[in-house]
Each structure stands twice: as structure tokens, then as C-alpha cells.
N, C-alpha and C positions, 0 to 999 in steps of 0.2 A: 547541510545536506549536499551530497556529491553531485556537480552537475549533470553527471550521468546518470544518475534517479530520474526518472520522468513517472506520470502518472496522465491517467487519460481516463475520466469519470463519465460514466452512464447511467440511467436509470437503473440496468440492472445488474451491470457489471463494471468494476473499476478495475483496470489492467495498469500494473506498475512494472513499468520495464525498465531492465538492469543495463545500461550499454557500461559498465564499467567492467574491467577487468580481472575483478574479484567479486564473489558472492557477498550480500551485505543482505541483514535481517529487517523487516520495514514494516509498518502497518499504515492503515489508512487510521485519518482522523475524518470522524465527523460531525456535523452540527449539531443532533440531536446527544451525541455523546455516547452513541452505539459503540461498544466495545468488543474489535476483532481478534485473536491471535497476531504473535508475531510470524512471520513466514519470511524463510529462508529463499530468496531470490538469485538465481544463480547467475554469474558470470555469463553475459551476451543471451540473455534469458529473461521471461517475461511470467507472473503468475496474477492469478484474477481472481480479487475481493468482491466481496457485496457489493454492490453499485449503492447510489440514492434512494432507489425504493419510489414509491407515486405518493407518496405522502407529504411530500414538504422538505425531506430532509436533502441536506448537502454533504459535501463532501467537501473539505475543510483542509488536505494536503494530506503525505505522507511522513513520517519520520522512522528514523532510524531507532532500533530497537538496540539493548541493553544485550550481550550477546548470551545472555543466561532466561532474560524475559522470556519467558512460554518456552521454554525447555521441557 
């Protein structure tokens, strides 16, 4: 993971922002195993996943997605 991925997890909103210089595709992982789309994040740009939710669940990092995944 590039170190200009970062990610910032909320109850109800996870914000992953791009400080690299290229768009790169990412999704969040989480504990219960909730499964989101990949999203295309753009160069010096920020987009925002489901958060944790009040139930228990975490959020577990992002990874880089396959660049065909959820095409």
C-alpha cells in the first residue's frame, strides 16, 4: 500500500484520501466481512465509504483493488 493512502475510520463514515499523484482504486476492509465496491480515488482527492456502523463492527484497513475489480 502506497504511503499516500491514508484512511480515517468513523462510526459512520470512512474517508480514504489519495495524497498521491495518481488515481489508485481501494476499498475498505472490514471486521464483520461487509463487502463495499472498489472506488476509483483520484489524485490529491478524498472519497467516503460506510463508516463502522454502532453495532460492533471495525474497520480493518484499505487495499488496493485489481484495476478490473467492480468495473
Amino acid at each position: 500500500m502506497p504511503a499516500c493512502l491514508t484512511y480515517s475510520p468513523g462510526w459512520r463514515y470512512t474517508f480514504v484520501m489519495n495524497d498521491c499523484s495518481t488515481a489508485h482504486r481501494v476499498k475498505v476492509l472490514y471486521g464483520d466481512g461487509t463487502d463495499v465496491p472498489c472506488q476509483e480515488v483520484a489524485a490529491r482527492n478524498w472519497f467516503t465509504f460506510p463508516g463502522y456502523g454502532t453495532t460492533g463492527n471495525t474497520v480493518e484497513g484499505i487495499v488496493l483493488c485489481d484495476p478490473t475489480e467492480g468495473a
